[in-house]
TORBA-114918 format. One record per atom (N, C-alpha, C, CB): residue in three letters; x, y, z. Coordinates in steps of 0.02 Angstrom, whole numbers, plus 50000, padded with zeros to 5 digits. Glycine has a CB too. Layout:
<atoms>
alaXYZ...
</atoms>
This chain:
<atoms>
unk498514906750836unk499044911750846unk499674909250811unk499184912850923unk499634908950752unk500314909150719unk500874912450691unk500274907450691unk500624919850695unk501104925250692unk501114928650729unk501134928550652unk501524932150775unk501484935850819unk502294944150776unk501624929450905unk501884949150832unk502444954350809unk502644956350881unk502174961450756unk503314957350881unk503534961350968unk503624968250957unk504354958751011unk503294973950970unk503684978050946unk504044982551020unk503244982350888unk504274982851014unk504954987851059unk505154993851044unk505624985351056unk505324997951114unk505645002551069unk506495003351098unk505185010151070unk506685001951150unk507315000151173unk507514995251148unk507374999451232unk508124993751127unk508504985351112unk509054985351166unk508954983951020unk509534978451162unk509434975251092unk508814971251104unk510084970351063unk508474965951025unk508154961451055unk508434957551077unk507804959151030unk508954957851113unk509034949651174unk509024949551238unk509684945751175unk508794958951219unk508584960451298unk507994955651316unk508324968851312unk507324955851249unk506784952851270unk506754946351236unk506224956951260unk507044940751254unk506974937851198unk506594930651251unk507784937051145unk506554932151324unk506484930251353unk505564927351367unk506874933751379unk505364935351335unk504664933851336unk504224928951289unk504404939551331unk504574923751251unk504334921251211unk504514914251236unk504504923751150unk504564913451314unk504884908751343unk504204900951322unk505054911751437unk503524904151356unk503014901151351unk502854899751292unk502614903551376unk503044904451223unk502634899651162unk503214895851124unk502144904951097unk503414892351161unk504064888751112unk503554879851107unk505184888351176unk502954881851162unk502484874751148unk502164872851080unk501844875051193unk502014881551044unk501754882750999unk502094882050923unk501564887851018unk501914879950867unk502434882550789unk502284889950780unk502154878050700unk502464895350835unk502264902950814unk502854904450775unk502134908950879unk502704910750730unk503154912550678unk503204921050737unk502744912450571unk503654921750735unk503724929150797unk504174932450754unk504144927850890unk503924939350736unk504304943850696unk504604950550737unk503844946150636unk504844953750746unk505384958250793unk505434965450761unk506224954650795unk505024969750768unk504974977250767unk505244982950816unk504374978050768unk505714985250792unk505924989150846unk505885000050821unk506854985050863unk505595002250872unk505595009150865unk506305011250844unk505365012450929unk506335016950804unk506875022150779unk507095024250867unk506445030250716unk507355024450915unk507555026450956unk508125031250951unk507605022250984unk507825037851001unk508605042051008unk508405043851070unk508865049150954unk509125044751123unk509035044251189unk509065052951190unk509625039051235unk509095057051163unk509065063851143unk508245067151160unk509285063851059unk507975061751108unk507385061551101unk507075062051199unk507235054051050unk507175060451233unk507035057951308unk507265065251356unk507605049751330unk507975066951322unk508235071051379unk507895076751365unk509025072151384unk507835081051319unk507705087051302unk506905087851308unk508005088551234unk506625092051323unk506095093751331unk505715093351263unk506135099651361unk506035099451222unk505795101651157unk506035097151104unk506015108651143unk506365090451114unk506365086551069unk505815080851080unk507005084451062unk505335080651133unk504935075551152unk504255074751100unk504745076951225unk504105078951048unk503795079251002unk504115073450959unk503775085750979unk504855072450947unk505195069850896unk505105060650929unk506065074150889unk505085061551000unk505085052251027unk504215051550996unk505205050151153unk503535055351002unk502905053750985unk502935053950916unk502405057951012unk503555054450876unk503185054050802unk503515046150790unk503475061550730unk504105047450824unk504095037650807unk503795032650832unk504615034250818unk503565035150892unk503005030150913unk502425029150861unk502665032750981unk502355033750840unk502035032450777unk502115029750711unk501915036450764unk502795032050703unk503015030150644unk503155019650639unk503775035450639unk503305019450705unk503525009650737unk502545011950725unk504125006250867unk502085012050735unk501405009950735unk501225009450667unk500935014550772unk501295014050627unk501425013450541unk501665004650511unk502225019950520unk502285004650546unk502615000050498unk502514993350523unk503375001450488unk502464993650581unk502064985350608unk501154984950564unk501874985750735unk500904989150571unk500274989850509unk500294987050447unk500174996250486unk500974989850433unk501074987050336unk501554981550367unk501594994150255unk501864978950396unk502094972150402unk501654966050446unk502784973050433unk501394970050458unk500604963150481unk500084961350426unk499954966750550unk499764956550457unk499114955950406unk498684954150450unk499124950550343unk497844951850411unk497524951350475unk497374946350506unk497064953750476unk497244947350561unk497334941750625unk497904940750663unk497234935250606unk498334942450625unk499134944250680unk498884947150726unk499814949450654unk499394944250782unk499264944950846unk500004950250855unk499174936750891unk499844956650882unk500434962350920unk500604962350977unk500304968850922unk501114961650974unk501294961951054unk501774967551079unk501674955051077unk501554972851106unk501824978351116unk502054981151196unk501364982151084unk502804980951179unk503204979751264unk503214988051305unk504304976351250unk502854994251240unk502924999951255unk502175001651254unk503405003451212unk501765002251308unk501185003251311unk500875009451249unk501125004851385unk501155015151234unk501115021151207unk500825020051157unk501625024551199unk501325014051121unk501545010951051unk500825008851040unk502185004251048unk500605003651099unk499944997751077unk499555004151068unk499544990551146unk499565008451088unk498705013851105unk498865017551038unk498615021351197unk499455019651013unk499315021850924unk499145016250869unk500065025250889unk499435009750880unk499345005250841unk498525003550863unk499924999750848unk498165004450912unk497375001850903unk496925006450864unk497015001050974unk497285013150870unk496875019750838unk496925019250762unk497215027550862unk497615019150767unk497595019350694unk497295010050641unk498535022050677unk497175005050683unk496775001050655unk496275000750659unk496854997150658unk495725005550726unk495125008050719unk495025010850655unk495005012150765unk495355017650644unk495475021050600unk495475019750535unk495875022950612unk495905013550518unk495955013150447unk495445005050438unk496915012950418unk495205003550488unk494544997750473unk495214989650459unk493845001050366unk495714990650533unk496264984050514unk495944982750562unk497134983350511unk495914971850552unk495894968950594unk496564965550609unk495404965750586unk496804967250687unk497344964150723unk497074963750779unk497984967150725unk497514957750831unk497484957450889unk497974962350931unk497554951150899unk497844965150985unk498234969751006unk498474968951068unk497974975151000unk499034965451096unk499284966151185unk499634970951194unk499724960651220unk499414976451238unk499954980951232unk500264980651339unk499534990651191unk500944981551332unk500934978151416unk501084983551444unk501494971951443unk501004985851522unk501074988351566unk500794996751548unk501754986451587unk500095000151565unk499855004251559unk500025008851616unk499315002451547unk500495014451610unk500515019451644unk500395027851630unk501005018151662unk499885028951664unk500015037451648unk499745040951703unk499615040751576unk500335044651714unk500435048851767unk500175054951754unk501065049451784unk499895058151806unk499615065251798unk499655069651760unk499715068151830unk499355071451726unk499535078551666unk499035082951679unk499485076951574unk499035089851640unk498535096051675unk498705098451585unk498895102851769unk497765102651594unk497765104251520unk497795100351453unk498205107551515unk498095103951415unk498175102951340unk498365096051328unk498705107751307unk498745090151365unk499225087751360unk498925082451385unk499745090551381unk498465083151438unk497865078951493unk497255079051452unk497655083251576unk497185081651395unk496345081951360unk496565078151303unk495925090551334unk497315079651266unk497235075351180unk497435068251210unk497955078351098unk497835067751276unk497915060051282unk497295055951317unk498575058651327unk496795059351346unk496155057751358unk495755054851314unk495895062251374unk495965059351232unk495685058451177unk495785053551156unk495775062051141unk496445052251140unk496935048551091unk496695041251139unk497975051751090unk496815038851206unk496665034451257unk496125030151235unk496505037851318unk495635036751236unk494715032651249unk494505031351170unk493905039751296unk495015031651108unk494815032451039unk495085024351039unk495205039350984unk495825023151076unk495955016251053unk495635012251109unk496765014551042unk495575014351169unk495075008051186unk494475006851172unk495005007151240unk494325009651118unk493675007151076unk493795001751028unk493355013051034unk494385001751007unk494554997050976unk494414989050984unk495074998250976unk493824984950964unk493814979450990unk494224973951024unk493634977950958unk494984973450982unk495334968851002unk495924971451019unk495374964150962unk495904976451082unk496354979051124unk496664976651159unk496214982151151unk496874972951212unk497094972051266unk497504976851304unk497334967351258unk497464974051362unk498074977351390unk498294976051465unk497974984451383unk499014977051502unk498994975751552unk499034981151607unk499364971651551unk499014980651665unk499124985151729unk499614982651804unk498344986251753unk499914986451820unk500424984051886unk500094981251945unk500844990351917unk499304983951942unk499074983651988unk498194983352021unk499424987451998unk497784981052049unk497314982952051unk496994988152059unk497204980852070unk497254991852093unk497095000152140unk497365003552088unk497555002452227unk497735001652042unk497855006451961unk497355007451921unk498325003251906unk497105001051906unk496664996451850unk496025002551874unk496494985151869unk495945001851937unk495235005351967unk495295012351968unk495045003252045unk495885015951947unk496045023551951unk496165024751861unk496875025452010unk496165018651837unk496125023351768unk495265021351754unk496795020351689unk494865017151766unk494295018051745unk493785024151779unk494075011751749unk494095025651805unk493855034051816unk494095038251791unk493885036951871unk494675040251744unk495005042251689unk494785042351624unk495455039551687unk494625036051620unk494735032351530unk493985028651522unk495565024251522unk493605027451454unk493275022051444unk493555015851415unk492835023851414unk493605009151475unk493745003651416unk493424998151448unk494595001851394unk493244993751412unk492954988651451unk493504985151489unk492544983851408unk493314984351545unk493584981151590unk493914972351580unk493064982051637unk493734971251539unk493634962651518unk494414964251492unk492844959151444unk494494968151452unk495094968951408unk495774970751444unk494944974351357unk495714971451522unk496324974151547unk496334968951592unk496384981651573unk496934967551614unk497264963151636unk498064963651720unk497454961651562unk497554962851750unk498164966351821unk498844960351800unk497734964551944unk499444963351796unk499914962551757unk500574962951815unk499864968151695unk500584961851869unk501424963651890unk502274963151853unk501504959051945unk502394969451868unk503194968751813unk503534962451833unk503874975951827unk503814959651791unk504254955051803unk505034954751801unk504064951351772unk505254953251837unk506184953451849unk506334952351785unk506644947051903unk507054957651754unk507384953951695unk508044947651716unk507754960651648unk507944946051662unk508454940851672unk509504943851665unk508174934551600unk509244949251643unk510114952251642unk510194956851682unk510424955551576unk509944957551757unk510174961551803unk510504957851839unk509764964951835unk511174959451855unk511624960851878unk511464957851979unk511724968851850unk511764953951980unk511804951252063unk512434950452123unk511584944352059unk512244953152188unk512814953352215unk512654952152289unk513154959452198unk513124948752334unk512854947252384unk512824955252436unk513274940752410unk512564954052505unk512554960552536unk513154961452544unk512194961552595unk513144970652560unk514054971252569unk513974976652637unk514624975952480unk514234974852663unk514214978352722unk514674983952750unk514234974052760unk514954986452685unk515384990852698unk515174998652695unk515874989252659unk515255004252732unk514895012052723unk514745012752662unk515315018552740unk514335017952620unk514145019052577unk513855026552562unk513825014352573unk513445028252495unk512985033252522unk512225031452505unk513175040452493unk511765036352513unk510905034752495unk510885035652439unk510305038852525unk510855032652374unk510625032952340unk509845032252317unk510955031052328unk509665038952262unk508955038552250unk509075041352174unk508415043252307unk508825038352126unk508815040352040unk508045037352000unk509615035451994unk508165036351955unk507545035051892unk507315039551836unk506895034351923unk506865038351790unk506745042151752unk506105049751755unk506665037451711unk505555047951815unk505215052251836unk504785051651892unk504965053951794unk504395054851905unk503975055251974unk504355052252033unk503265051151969unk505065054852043unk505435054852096unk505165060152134unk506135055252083unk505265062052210unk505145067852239unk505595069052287unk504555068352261unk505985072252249unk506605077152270unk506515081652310unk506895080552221unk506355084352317unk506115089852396unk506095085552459unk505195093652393unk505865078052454unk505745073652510unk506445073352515unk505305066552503unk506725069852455unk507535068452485unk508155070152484unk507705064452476unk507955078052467unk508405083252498unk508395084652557unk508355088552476unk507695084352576unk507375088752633unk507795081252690unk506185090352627unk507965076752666unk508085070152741unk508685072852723unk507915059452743unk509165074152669unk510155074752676unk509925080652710unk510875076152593unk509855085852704unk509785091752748unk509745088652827unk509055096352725unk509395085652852unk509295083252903unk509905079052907unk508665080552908unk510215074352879unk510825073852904unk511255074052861unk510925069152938unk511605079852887unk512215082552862unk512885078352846unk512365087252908unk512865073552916unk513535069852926unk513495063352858unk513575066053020unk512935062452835unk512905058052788unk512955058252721unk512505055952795unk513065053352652unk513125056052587unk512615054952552unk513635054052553unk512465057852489unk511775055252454unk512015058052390unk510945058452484unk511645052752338unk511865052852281unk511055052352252unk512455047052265unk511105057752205unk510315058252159unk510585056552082unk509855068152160unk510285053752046unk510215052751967unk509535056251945unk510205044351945unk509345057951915unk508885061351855unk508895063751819unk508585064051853unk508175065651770unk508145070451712unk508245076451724unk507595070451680unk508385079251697unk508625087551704unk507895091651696unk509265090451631unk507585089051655unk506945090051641unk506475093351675unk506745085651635unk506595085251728unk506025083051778unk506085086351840unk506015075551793unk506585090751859unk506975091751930unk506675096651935unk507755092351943unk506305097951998unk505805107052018unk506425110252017unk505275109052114unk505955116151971unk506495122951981unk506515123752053unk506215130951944unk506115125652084unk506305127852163unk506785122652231unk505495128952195unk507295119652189unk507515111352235unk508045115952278unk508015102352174unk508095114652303unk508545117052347unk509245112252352unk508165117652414unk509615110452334unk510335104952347unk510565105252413unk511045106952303unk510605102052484unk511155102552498unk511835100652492unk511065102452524unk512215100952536unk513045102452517unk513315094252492unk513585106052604unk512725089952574unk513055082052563unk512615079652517unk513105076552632unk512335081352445unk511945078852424unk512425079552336unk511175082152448unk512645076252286unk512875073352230unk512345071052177unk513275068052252unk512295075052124unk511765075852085unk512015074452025unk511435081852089unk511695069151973unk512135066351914unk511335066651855unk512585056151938unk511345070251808unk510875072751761unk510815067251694unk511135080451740unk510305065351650unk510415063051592unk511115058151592unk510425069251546unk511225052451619unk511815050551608unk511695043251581unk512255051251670unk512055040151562unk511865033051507unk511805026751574unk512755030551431unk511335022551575unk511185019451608unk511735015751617unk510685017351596unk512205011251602unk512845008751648unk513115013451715unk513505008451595unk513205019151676unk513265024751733unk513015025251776unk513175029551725unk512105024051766unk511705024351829unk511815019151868unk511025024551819unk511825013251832unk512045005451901unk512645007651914unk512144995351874unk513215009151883unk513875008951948unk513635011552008unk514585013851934unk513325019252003unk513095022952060unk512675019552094unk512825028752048unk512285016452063unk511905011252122unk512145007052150unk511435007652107unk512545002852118unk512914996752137unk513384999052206unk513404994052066unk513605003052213unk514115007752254unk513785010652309unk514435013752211unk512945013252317unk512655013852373unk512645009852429unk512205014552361unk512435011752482unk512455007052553unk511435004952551unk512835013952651unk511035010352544unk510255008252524unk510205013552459unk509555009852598unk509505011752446unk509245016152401unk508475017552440unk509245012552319unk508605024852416unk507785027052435unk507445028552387unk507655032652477unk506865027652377unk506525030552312unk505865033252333unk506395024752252unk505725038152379unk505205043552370unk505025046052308unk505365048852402unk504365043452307unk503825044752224unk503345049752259unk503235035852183unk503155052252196unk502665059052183unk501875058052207unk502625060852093unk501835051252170unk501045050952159unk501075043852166unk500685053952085unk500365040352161unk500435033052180unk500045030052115unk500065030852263unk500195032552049unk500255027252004unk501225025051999unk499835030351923unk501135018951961unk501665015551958unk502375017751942unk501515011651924unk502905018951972unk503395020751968unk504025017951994unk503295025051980unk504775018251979unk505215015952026unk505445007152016unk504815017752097unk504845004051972unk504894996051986unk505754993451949unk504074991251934unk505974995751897unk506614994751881unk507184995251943unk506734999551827unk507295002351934unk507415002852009unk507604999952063unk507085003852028unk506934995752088unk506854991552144unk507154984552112unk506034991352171unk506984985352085unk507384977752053unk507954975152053unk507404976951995unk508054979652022unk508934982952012unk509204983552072unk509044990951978unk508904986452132unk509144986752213unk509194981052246unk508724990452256unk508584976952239unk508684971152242unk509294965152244unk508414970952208unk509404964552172unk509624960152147unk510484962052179unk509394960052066unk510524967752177unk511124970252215unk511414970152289unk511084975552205unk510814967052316unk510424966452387unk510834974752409unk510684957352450unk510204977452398unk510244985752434unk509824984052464unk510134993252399unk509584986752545unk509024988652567unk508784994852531unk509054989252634unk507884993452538unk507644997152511unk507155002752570unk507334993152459unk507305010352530unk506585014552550unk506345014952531unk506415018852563unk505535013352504unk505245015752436unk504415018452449unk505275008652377unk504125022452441unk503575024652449unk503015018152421unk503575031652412unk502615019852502unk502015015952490unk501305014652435unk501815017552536unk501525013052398unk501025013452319unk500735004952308unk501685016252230unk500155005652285unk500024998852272unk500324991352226unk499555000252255unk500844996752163unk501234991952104unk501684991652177unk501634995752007unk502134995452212unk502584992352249unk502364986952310unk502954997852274unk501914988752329unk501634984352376unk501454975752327unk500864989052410unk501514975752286unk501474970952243unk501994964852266unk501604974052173unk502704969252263unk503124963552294unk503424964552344unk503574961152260unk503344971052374unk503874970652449unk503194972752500unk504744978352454unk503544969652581unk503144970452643unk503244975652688unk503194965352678unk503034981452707unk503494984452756unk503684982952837unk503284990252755unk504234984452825unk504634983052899unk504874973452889unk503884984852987unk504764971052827unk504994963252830unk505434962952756unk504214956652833unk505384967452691unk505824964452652unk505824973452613unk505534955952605unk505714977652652unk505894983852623unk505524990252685unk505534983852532unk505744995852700unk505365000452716unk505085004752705unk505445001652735unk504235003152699unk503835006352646unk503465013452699unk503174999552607unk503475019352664unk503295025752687unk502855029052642unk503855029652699unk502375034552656unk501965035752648unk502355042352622unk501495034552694unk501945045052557unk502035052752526unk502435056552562unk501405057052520unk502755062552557unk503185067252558unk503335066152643unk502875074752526unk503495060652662unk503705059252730unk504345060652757unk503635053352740unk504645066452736unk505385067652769unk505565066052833unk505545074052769unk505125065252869unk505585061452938unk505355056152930unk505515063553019unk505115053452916unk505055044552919unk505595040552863unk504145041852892unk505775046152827unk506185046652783unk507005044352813unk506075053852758unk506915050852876unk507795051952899unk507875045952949unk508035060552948unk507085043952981unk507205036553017unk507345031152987unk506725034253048unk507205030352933unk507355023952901unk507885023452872unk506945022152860unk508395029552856unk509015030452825unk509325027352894unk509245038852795unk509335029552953unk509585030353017unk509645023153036unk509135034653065unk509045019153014unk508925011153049unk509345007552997unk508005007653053unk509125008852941unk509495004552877unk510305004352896unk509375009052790unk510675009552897unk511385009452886unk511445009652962unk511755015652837unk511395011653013unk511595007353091unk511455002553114unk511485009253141unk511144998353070unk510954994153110unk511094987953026unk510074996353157unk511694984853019unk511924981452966unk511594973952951unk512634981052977unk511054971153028unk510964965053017unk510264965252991unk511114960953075unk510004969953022unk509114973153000unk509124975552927unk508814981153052unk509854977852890unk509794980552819unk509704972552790unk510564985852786unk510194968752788unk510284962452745unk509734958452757unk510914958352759unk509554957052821unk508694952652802unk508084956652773unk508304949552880unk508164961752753unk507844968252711unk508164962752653unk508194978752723unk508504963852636unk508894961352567unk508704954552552unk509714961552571unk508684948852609unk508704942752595unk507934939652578unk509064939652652unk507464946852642unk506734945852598unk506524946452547unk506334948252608unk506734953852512unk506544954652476unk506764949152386unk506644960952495unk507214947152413unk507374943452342unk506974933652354unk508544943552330unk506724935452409unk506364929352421unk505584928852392unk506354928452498unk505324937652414unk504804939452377unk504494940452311unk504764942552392unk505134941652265unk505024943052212unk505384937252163unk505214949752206unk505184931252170unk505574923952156unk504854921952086unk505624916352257unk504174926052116unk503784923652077unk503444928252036unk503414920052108unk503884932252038unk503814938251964unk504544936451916unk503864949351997unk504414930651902unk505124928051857unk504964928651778unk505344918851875unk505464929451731unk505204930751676unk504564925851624unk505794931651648unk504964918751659unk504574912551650unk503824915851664unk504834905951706unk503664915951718unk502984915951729unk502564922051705unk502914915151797unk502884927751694unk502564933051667unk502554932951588unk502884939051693unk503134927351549unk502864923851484unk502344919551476unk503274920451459unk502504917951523unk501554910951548unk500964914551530unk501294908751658unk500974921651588unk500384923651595unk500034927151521unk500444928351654unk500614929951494unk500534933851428unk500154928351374unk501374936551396unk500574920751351unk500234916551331unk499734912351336unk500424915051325unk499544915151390unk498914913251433unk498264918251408unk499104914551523unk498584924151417unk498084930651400unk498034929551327unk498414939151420unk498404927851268unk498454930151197unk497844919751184unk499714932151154unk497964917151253unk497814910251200unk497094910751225unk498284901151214unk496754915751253unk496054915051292unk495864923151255unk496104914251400unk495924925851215unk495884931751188unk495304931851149unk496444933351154unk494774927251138unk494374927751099unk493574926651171unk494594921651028unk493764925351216unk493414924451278unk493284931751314unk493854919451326unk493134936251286unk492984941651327unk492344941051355unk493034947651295unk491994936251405unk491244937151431unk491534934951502unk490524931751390unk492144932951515unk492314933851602unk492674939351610unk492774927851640unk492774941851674unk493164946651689unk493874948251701unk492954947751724unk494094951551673unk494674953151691unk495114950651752unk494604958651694unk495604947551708unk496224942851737unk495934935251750unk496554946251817unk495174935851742unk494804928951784unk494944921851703unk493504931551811unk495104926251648unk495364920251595unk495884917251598unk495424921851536unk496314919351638unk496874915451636unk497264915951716unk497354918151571unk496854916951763unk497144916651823unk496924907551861unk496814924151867unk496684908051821unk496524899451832unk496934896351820unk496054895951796unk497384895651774unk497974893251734unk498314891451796unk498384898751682unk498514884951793unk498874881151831unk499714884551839unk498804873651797unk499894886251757unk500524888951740unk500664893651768unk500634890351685unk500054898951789unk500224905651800unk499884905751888unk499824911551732unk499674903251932unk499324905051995unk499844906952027unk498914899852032unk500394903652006unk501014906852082unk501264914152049unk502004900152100unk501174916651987unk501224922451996unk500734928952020unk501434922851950unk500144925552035unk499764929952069unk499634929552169unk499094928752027unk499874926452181unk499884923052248unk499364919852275unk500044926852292
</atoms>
């Protein structure tokens, strides 16, 4: 492994520069690709054609700036699954990591070419890839064909430039935001239920059901530039994050709540169950639960000593999803990459370097 490529499609790179913590053992030569990004591209519906052609276009040019046997390392899952097709396709040999595999529900037209496009690159021999979770890993192979050997249960790992603050115990409101599979009807439907309280939503404009209903104590902030989104978080008393569906969602988010020590609400899903416990370092609830919803708003903020050991667990819990170790595991996965006859995660969960990030 002497050349490696990162490709990205958010910067800067010093956001990630972190993940290359583990091969500094190595003489790797690491080259830095980053997608054409426009945040335009994201908000608008009918410009979302224009974000899939650069995903393509970043899959193009890491192609003609690799050669073969370079090893890819791809931080935008989308990215790795055009770059394997199109080296199926054109008969390239590369190695391929592409990290954190998510896809959320689609119907139709949209659910059949990415079905397509999916099961074309995991044919690709030297695929990889990772997952948040086990109970994921096992819900896309009823989806997708790929061999199992090649995927890798993967938990997100904390960045190193979020922002930390001790608990604050002063009133606040509920904050709940992200980029999708929020479920807004749940947490309208709890401010409705209490009136006397404040709540603050962030989202896509996009993404928001036509049929939402607002109430009065509820503050709704659309497409806005992520600094924007942490003040509003930073400024909450908890955050709730009622999700749609129980593939992976929300983990930034939580992080981000975290590190801020917010108590957390967050729907019961298996990537979240990854690092928080319920009722000991977050309060975890089940699908469209509006009153379990308005109880846990109710316990969190009256009760100020039960929010902060919420807070003090949770940053106790998530000590071993550090960037360090999720660089371990990656150089662990890329240095055992030619071993596909054990199973998945079983090549490098042995690794002395990496066991405390799996528990």
């Amino acid at each position: 492994m002497k050349r490696i490529f990162l490709v990205y499609d958010v910067g800067p790179q010093s956001r990630l520069e972190w993940i290359f913590a583990a091969f500094k053992k190595e003489d790797v030569d690491v080259h830095w690709i980053m997608m054409r990004y426009n945040e335009k591209n994201r908000i608008y519906r009918w410009r979302k054609i224009l974000h899939f052609y650069c995903y393509l276009e970043v899959a193009f040019q890491t192609i003609r700036k690799s050669r073969q046997g370079d090893v890819i390392l791809c931080w935008n899952f989308i990215i790795g699954t055009f770059l394997s097709a199109l080296c199926r396709l054109f008969g390239k040999d590369r190695v391929i990591l592409s990290l954190n595999m998510i896809s959320h529900p689609k119907q139709g037209v949209v659910a059949f070419l990415r079905s397509k496009i999916y099961n074309y690159a995991f044919a690709y021999p030297s695929f990889l890839f990772t997952v948040n979770s086990a109970t994921t890993l096992h819900h896309y192979q009823t989806k997708y064909k790929f061999d199992s050997k090649h995927a890798f249960v993967l938990p997100d790992p904390y960045l190193p430039i979020y922002k930390e603050k001790p608990f604050d115990t002063s009133d606040g409101y509920v904050f709940c935001g992200g980029e999708a599979q929020r479920d807004w009807h749940t947490f309208c439907g709890a401010a409705k239920r209490l009136p006397h309280r404040s709540f603050v939503g962030v989202g896509r404009k996009k993404y928001m059901p036509k049929n939402l209903t607002i109430p009065n104590n509820v503050t709704m902030y659309y497409d806005i530039a992520e600094p924007d989104f942490d003040r509003l978080l930073e400024k909450s008393a908890t955050v709730a994050l009622p999700l749609l569906s129980a593939m992976p969602a929300g983990l930034i988010v939580m992080y981000k709540a975290i590190f801020l020590s917010k108590p957390l609400i967050i729907t019961r899903i298996s990537s979240i169950e990854n690092y928080l416990e319920d009722e000991h370092s977050a309060i975890l609830l089940f699908t469209s639960d509006t009153e379990g919803l308005v109880k846990a708003i109710n316990k969190i903020i009256d009760d100020k000593a039960y929010a902060e050991k919420l807070t003090l667990h949770a940053k106790e819990a998530i000590k071993k999803h550090s960037p360090e170790a999720y660089s371990q595991a990656i150089y662990s996965i890329l240095q055992n990459k030619d071993q596909f006859g054990r199973g998945a995660n079983e090549r490098f969960k042995d690794d002395e370097n990496c066991r405390e990030y799996f528990g």
